[in-house]
N, C-alpha and C positions, 0 to 999 in steps of 0.2 A: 899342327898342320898349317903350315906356311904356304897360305895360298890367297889368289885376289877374293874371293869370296869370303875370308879370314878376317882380310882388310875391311871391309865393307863393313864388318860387324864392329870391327876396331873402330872406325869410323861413324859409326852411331846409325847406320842405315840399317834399315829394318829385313833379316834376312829372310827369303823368301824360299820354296820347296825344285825352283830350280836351282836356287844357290846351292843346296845338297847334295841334289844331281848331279850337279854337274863336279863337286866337290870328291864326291865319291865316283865317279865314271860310272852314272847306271842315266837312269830314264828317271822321269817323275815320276811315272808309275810304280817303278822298284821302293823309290821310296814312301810309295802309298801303302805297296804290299806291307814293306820292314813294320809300319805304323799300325796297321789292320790285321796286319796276320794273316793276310790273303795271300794267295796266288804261290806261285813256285820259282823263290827262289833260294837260293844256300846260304846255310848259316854263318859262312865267308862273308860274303856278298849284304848278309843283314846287318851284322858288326858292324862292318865299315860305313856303311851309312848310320848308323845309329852312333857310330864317332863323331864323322862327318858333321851331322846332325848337333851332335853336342861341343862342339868345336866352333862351331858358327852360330851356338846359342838360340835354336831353329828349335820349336816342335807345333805337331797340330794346333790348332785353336782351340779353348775348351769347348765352344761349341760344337765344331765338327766333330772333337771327339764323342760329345751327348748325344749326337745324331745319329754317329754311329754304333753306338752300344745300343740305341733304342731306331726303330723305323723311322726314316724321316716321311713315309707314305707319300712320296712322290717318285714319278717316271718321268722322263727326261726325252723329248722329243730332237733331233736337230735335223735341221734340212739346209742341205746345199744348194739354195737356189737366190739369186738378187729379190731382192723385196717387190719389184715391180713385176714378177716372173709370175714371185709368188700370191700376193694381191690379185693378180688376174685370174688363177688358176683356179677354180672351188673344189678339185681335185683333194686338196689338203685340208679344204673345209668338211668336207665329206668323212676326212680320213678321221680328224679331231674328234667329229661328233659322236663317231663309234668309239675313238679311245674314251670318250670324258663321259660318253654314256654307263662303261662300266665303270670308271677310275668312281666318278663322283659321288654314288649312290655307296659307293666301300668309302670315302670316307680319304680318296687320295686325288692328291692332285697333278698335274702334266705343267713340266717345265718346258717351254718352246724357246729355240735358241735356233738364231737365223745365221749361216755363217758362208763363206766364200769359197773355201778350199779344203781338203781334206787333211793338210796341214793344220787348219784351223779347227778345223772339226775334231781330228787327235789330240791337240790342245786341251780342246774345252772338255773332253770328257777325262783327262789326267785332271785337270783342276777338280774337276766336278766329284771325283772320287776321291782325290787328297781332301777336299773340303768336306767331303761327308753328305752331300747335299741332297744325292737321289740316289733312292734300290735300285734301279734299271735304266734301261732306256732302250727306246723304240728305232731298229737302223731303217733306214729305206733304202732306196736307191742301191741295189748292188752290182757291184763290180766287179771286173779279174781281178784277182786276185785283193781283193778288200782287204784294208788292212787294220779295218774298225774290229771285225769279231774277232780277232787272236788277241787285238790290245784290250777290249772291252775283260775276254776272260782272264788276262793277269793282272787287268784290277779288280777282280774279284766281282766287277759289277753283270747282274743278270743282263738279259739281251733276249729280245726276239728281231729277225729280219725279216722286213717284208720282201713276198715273192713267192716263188711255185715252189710246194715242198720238196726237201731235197736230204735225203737219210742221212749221206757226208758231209753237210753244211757243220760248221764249226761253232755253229749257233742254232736253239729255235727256228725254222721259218713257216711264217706263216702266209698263206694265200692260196687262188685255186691253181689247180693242179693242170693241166696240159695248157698252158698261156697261149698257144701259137695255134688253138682250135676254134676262137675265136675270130683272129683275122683269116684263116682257112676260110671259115663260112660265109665271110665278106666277099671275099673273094668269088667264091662262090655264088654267092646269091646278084653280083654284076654282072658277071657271067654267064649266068642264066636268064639276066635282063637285056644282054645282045652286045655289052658292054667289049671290048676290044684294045682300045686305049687307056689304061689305067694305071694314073700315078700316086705316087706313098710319100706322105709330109712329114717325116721321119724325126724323133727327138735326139739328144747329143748319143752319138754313138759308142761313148765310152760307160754308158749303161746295159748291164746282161737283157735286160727286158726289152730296151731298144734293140739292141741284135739280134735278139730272137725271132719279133715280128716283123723284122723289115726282111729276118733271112726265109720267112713261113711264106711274106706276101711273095717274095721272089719263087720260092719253090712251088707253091702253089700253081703261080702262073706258069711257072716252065712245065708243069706236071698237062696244063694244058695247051700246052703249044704254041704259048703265049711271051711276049719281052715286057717289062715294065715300061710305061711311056716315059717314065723317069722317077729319081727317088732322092727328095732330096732330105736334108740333115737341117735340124733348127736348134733351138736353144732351148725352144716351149715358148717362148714367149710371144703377143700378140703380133710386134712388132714384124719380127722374121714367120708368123703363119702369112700372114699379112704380101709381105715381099716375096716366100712360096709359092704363093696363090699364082698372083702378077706374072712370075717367072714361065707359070706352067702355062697358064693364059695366051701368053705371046709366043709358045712354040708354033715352028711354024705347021706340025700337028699336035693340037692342043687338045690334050687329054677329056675322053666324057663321063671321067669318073675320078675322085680322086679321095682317097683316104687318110686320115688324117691322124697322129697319134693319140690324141687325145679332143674332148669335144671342146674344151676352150678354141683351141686350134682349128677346128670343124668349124665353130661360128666365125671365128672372125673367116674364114678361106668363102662361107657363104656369101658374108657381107662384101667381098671385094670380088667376089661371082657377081654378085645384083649391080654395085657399081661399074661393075663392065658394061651392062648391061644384057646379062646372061640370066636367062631363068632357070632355078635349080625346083626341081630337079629333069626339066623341060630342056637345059641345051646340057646341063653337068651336074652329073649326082654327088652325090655328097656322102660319106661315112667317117662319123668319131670314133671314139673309143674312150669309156668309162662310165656311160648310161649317167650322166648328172642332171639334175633336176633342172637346167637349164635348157639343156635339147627335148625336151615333153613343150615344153613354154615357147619357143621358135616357131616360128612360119617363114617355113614349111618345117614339121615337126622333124627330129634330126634321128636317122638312122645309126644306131651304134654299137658298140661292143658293150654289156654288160658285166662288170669284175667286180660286183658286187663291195664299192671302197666302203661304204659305212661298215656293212659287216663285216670287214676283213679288219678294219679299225677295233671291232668290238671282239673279234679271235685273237686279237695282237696285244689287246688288254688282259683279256683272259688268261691267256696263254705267258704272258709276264707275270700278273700276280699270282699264279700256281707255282711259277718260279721264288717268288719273296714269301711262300707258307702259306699264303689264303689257297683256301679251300673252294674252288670255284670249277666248275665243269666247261667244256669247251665247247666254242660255238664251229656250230656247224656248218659248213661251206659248200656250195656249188662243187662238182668235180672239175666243172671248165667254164672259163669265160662262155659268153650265150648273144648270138645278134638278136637284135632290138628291131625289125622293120618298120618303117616308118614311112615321110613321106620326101623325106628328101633324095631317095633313092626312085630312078624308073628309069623305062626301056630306054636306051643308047638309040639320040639318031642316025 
């Protein structure tokens, strides 16, 4: 098989599980399958890579291989978000303590891998399973058309996805069940405080969970005869709640309520309220979303949505090792997110 990948091996470089790939015309994953015996593809298709393979003098490592005939008892966590996003956020703090609360106690441990793009993300979990490294792994963040859980299940690797269950998802998902009942009752309950004006500080739009609530707050309000004061789109990060806030502040009618995707986000939109010089919940209320232990501790204490993230960490634990043979029973979940009243919310001047 006369090809540059050939060379390379002629050449004394140490051939690698793209050089296969790409040798054979398939995926890394294809060649994960041929190796593992996973997934589906034809006994065509397994040959030529396992030529390929021996052609460029290319196989697993024994370790990977050890790993894989016996449990490596680890899950495999990745999130798409920059490091500074993520450091801010205790959202994912929340979320770990329920994975590692059940991971730990059985005896398995969570690989966290911080990555840019979903490009990257695809990558890392074809290495992760040619390497043999992890049983599973936890997806978040989902998407149109996600293109993790169709790859996840032809490398044979388990998977649960966080979010509202859903019968045709192509994966596990676990989370509460009507998401957009939540910000419904937010909605609701400023509205019953005289509220009129009210705008949404919205996460990247290209998340199903983002879409969903920003599309609940809009229909909510149109259900009562109401327009968004505005809705804007962030990244999550302090940075841009921060420049939200500001933006809403100097309209020249400038919202008396303003909700926020999550409570990171909620604090920092209070903190650049107070430096306006605006008392919340006295000129502008306030609402998060995710009940963290950070909005209890605030002054004025922080109005939010409830989505129960430790528990839902510990249902997405569960619910993966039942996947890899433990015998583990599932944790029980809220039917729907739940508001949180508090004190950062009251009556619209």
């Amino acid at each position: 098989m006369n090809t540059p990948e050939a060379s390379r091996r002629d050449s004394g470089a140490r051939p690698t599980i793209k050089a296969v790939a790409a040798a054979a015309g398939v995926s890394t994953a294809a060649v994960s399958q041929a190796f593992n015996a996973k997934g589906r593809i034809s006994e065509a298709t397994r040959r030529r890579i396992l030529d390929a393979a021996a052609e460029l003098g290319w196989s697993p490592s024994a370790t990977a291989t050890a790993l894989r005939s016996a449990r490596t008892r680890t899950l495999a966590l990745v999130v798409r978000r920059p490091t500074d996003v993520l450091g801010a956020d205790p959202h994912f703090t929340e979320l770990i303590t329920g994975l590692e609360g059940e991971l730990a106690p059985r005896g398995y441990g969570l690989l966290l891998h911080l990555v840019a793009d979903v490009a990257e993300e695809s990558t890392l979990y074809e290495r992760l399973a040619a390497e043999g490294r992890v049983d599973g792994a936890v997806l978040t963040d989902a998407r149109a058309d996600d293109p993790r859980p169709p790859l996840l299940r032809g490398l044979g690797l388990p998977a649960v996805l966080l979010g509202a269950p859903h019968p045709d998802a192509p994966v596990p998902t676990v989370g509460l069940g009507n998401q957009g009942a939540g910000i419904h009752e937010a909605v609701d309950h400023l509205v019953e405080l005289g509220h009129r004006h009210i705008a949404y500080v919205s996460g990247p739009g290209e998340l199903l969970h983002t879409g969903l609530r920003r599309a609940v707050f809009e229909e909510t309000l149109l259900l009562k005869g109401l327009a968004p004061a505005a809705v804007l789109s962030t990244d999550f990060s302090e940075a841009a709640a921060v420049a939200a806030t500001e933006e809403l502040l100097g309209m020249a009618q400038r919202p008396t309520a303003v909700m926020y995707a999550n409570d990171s986000m909620a604090v920092c939109g209070i903190g650049a309220a107070q430096r306006a010089g605006l008392r919340v919940p006295d000129d502008l209320s306030v609402v998060g979303y995710d009940n963290l232990p950070i909005g209890h501790w605030l002054h004025p204490r922080l109005t939010t949505v409830d989505q129960q993230v430790q528990r839902v960490g510990a249902a997405a634990a569960r619910a993966l090792l039942a996947q890899c043979g433990e015998k583990v029973p599932p944790v029980a979940l809220d039917e729907r997110p739940r508001l949180v009243v508090r004190e950062s919310t009251g009556p619209a001047r």
